[in-house]
N, C-alpha and C positions, 0 to 999 in steps of 0.2 A: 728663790723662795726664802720668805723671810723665816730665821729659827724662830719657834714656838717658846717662849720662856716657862712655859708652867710643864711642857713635854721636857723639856731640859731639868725641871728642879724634881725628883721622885717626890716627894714631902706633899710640894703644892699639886700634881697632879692626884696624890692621894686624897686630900682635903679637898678638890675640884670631883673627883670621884662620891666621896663620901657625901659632900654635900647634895649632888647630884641625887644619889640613894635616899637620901632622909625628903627631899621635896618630893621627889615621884611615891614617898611610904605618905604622904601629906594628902588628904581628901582632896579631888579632883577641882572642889568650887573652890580650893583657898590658892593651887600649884601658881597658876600664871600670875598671881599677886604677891605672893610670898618669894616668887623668879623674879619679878619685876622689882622686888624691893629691896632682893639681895642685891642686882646686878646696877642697879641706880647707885646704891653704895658705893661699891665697886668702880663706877665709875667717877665720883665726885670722888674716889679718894686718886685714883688717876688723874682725873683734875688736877688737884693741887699738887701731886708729883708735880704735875708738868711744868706747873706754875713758877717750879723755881727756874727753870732753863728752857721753854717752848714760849713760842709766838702768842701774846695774848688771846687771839682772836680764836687759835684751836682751844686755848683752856676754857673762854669762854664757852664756846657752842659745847663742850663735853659736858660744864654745870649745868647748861639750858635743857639739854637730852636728858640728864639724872634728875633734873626739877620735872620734868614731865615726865620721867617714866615712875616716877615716888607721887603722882598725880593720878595717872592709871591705876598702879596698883592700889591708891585708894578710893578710885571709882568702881574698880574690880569688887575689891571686899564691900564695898559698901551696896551691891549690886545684886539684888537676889540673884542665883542660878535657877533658872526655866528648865534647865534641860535634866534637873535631877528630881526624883519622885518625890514626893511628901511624904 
């Protein structure tokens, strides 16, 4: 099993935590795009870690993922929610 880096650093599971906390206290119609906006970040910054030392072809598809999931989350927010009352 691979070690878990953010279970290994107390600091970043706390801030993994926390963040967790303040999206689910976030109105229900904003969560999945405000997730998706965080975690695209997240990943274009992984991206360019990798960039200095990984196989072009993984750094690319990790940008391509982060462009479309920063693509969702703004089709999300821009998307009325049906499922909640007026």
């Amino acid at each position: 099993m691979i070690p878990n880096p953010i279970a290994q650093n107390a600091m970043l599971e706390s801030h993994v935590q926390r963040l967790l906390q303040e999206l689910d206290a976030m109105p229900q119609a904003v969560r999945a795009s405000a997730a998706l906006a965080i975690t695209a970040s997240l990943l274009e910054y992984a991206a360019y870690e990798m960039a200095q030392s990984d196989e072009a072809r993984q750094v690319a598809r990790l940008i391509l993922l982060a462009a479309d999931m920063e693509r969702t989350a703004q089709d999300l927010s821009s998307t009325p929610n049906t499922s909640e009352p007026h």
